[in-house]
C-alpha positions in Angstrom: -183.1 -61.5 -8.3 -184.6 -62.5 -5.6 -183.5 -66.5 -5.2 -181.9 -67.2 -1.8 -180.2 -70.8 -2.5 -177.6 -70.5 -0.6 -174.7 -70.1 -3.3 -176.6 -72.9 -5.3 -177.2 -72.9 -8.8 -180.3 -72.6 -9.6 -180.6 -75.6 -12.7 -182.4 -75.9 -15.8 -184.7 -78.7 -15.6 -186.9 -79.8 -12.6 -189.7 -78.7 -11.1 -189.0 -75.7 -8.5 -190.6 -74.6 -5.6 -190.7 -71.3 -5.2 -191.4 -71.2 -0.7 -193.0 -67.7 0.6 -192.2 -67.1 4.1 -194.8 -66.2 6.7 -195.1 -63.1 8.6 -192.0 -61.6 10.2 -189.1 -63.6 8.3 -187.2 -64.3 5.1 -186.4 -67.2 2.2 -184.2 -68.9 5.5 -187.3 -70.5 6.7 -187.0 -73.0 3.9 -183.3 -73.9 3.9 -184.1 -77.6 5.8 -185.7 -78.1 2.4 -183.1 -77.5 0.3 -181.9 -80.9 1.6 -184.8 -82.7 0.2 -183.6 -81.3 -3.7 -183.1 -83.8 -6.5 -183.5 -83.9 -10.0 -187.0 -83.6 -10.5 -187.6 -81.2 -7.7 -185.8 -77.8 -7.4 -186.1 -75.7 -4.0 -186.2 -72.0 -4.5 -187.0 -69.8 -1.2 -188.2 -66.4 -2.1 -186.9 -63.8 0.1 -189.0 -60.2 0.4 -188.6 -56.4 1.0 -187.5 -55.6 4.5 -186.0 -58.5 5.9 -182.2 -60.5 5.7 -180.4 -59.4 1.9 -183.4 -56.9 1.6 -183.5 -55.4 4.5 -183.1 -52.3 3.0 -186.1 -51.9 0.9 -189.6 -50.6 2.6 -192.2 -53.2 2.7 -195.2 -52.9 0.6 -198.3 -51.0 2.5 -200.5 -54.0 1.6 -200.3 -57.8 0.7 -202.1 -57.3 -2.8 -199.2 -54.7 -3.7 -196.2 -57.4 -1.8 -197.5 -60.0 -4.2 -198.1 -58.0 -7.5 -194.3 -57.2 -6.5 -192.9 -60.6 -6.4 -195.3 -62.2 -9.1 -193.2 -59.1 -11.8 -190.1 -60.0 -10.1 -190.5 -64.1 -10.5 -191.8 -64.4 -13.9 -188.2 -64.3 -15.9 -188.2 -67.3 -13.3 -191.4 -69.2 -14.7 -190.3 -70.6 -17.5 -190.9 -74.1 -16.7 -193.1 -76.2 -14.3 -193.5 -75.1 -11.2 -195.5 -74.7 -8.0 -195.8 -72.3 -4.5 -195.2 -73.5 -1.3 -197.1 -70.3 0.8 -196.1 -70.6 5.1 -198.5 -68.7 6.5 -198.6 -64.8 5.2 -196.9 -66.8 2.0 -200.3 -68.7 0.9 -202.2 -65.4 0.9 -199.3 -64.0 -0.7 -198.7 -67.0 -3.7 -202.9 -66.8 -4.3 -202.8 -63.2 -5.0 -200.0 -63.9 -7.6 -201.5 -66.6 -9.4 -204.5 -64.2 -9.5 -201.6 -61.9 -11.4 -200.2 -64.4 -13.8 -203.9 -65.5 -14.9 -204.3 -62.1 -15.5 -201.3 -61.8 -17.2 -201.4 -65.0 -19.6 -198.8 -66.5 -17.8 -198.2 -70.2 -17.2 -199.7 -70.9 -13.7 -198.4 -73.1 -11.4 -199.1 -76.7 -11.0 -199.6 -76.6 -7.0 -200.2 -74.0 -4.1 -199.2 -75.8 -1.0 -200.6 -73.5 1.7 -199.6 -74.1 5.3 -201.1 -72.4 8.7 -203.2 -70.1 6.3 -206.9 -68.8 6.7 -208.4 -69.7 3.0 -208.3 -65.9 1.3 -212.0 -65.0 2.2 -211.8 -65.8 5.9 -211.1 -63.0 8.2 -208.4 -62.9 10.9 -209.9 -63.6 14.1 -207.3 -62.0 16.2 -205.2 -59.1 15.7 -202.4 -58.7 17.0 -200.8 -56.1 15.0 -202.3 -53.4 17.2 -201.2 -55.2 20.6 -198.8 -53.3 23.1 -195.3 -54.9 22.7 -195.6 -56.9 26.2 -198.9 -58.2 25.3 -197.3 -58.3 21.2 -194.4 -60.7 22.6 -196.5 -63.0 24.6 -199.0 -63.3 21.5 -195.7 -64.1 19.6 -194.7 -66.8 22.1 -197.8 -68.8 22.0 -197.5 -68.7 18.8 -194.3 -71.2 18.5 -192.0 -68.8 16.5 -190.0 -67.3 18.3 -187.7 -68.5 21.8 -187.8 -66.3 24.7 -184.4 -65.7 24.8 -184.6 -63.2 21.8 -188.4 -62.0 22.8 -186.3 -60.7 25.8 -183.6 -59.5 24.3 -184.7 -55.7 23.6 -182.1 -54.9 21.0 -182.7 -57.6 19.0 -186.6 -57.0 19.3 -186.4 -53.4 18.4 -185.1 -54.2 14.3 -187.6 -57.1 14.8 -190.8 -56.1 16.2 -191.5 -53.3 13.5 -191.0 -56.0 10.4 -193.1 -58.6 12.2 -195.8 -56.1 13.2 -195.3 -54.4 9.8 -196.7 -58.3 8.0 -199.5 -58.6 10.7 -201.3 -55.4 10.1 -200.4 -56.5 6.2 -202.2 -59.8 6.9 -204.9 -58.6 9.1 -206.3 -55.8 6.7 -206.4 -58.0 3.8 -209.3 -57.7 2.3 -210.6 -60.0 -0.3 -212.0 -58.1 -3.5 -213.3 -60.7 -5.8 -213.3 -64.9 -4.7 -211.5 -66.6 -8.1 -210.9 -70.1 -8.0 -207.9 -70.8 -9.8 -206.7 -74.3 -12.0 -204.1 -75.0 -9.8 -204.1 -77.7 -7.2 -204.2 -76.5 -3.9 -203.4 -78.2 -0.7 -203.4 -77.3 2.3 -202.1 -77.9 5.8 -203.0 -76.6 9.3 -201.9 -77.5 12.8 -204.2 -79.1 15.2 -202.9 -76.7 17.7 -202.9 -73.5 15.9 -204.2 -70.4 17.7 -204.6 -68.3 14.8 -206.7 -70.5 12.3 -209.3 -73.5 13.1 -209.5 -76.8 10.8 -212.7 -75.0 9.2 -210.5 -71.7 8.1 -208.3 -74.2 6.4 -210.8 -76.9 4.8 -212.0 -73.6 3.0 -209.3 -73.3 0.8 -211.2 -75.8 -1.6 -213.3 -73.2 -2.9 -210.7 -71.9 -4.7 -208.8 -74.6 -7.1 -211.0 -75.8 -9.6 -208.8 -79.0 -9.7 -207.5 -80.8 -6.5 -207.3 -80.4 -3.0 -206.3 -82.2 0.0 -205.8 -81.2 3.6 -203.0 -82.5 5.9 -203.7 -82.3 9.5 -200.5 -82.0 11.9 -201.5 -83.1 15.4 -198.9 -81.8 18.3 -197.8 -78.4 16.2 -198.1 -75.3 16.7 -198.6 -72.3 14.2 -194.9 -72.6 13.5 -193.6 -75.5 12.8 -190.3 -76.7 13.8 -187.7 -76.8 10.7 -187.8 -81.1 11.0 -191.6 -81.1 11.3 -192.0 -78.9 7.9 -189.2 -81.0 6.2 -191.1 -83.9 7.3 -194.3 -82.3 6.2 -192.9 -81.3 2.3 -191.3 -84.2 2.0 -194.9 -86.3 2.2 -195.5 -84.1 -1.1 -192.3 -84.9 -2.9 -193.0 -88.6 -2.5 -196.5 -88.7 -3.5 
């Protein structure tokens, strides 16, 4: 099981949202959200290979193989509605298991909420993956993610670095095979200050739900958004 709700249940009606974390971290992102759980809405973050209570496994060599990983492991999990929240690496990561669970026959989810993600088809404009680790940790720090205080702290980067440049070179060599709109609403949201996507990058996400989509724009954020700006952010879709 691979459900990090914090010693939660995890109950039998409501709608859960299962939250993929971006590059570099684990299902922690999305505890703030946890607080915005009632009955209709159940928050589920999905922690992966190499990183907080799986540190121990190896990380997938590519993000098809990551996400044909998690779609087996969540589908004992699928068994009524439900929809993805993907942060990042996460919405490449939640399209690619829809793409399974079509293929599959399996329910699909009602929503992919995609934040600070290229739509699957655009490639990365930067890579960072490949960066010396000066240059690596600067890219980092414009980035939002990450305080200085633990880029300079070289025992804490040296379990880090590796995982985080590990999910970049995962993201950066993804390589769409086949462009498959799927029935599932998409929306998506991007910063207006993001330096790893532009508005455009985003936008394109429309090509691929055959229903729905919208697109939030979050003027004075960065790539990573602050745990109260996405709680603010998600909980706009919990009310509409």
């Amino acid at each position: 099981m691979n459900l990090y709700r914090m010693g939660r249940p995890l109950p039998d009606t409501g709608r859960r949202i299962f939250c993929l974390p971006p590059a570099g971290t684990g299902a922690s992102t999305f505890y703030p959200l946890m607080e915005l759980e009632n009955e209709g809405t159940i928050i589920c973050p999905v922690s992966l290979p190499g990183r907080e209570g799986r540190a121990q496994e190896a990380i997938p060599r590519s993000l098809p193989d990551l996400a044909h990983q998690l779609a087996c492991e969540l589908t004992p999990f699928l068994s009524q509605p439900y929809c993805l929240l993907g942060y990042s690496m996460g919405a490449l990561l939640g399209y690619e298991m829809i793409r399974c669970w079509q293929e599959w026959g399996i329910d699909l989810p009602d929503s992919l909420f995609t934040i600070a993600c290229r739509a699957p088809h655009s490639p990365f404009s930067r890579r960072l993956s490949n960066l010396s680790s000066p240059d690596f940790r600067q890219a980092v720090s414009r980035l939002g993610g990450l305080p200085n205080i633990i880029l300079n702290d070289e025992e804490t980067m040296s379990l880090y670095e590796p995982l985080l440049r590990s999910d970049f070179k995962n993201c950066e060599n993804y390589q769409l095979e086949k462009s498959t709109p799927v029935p599932s609403k998409i929306h998506a949201v991007v910063s207006a200050q993001d330096e790893l996507l532009t508005l455009e990058d985003a936008e394109a996400w429309q090509h691929y739900s055959e229903n729905e989509f919208s697109l939030t724009v979050l003027p004075n954020a960065s790539h990573i958004l602050t745990p109260a700006q996405l709680k603010k952010t998600f909980a706009n879709f919990i009310k509409s």
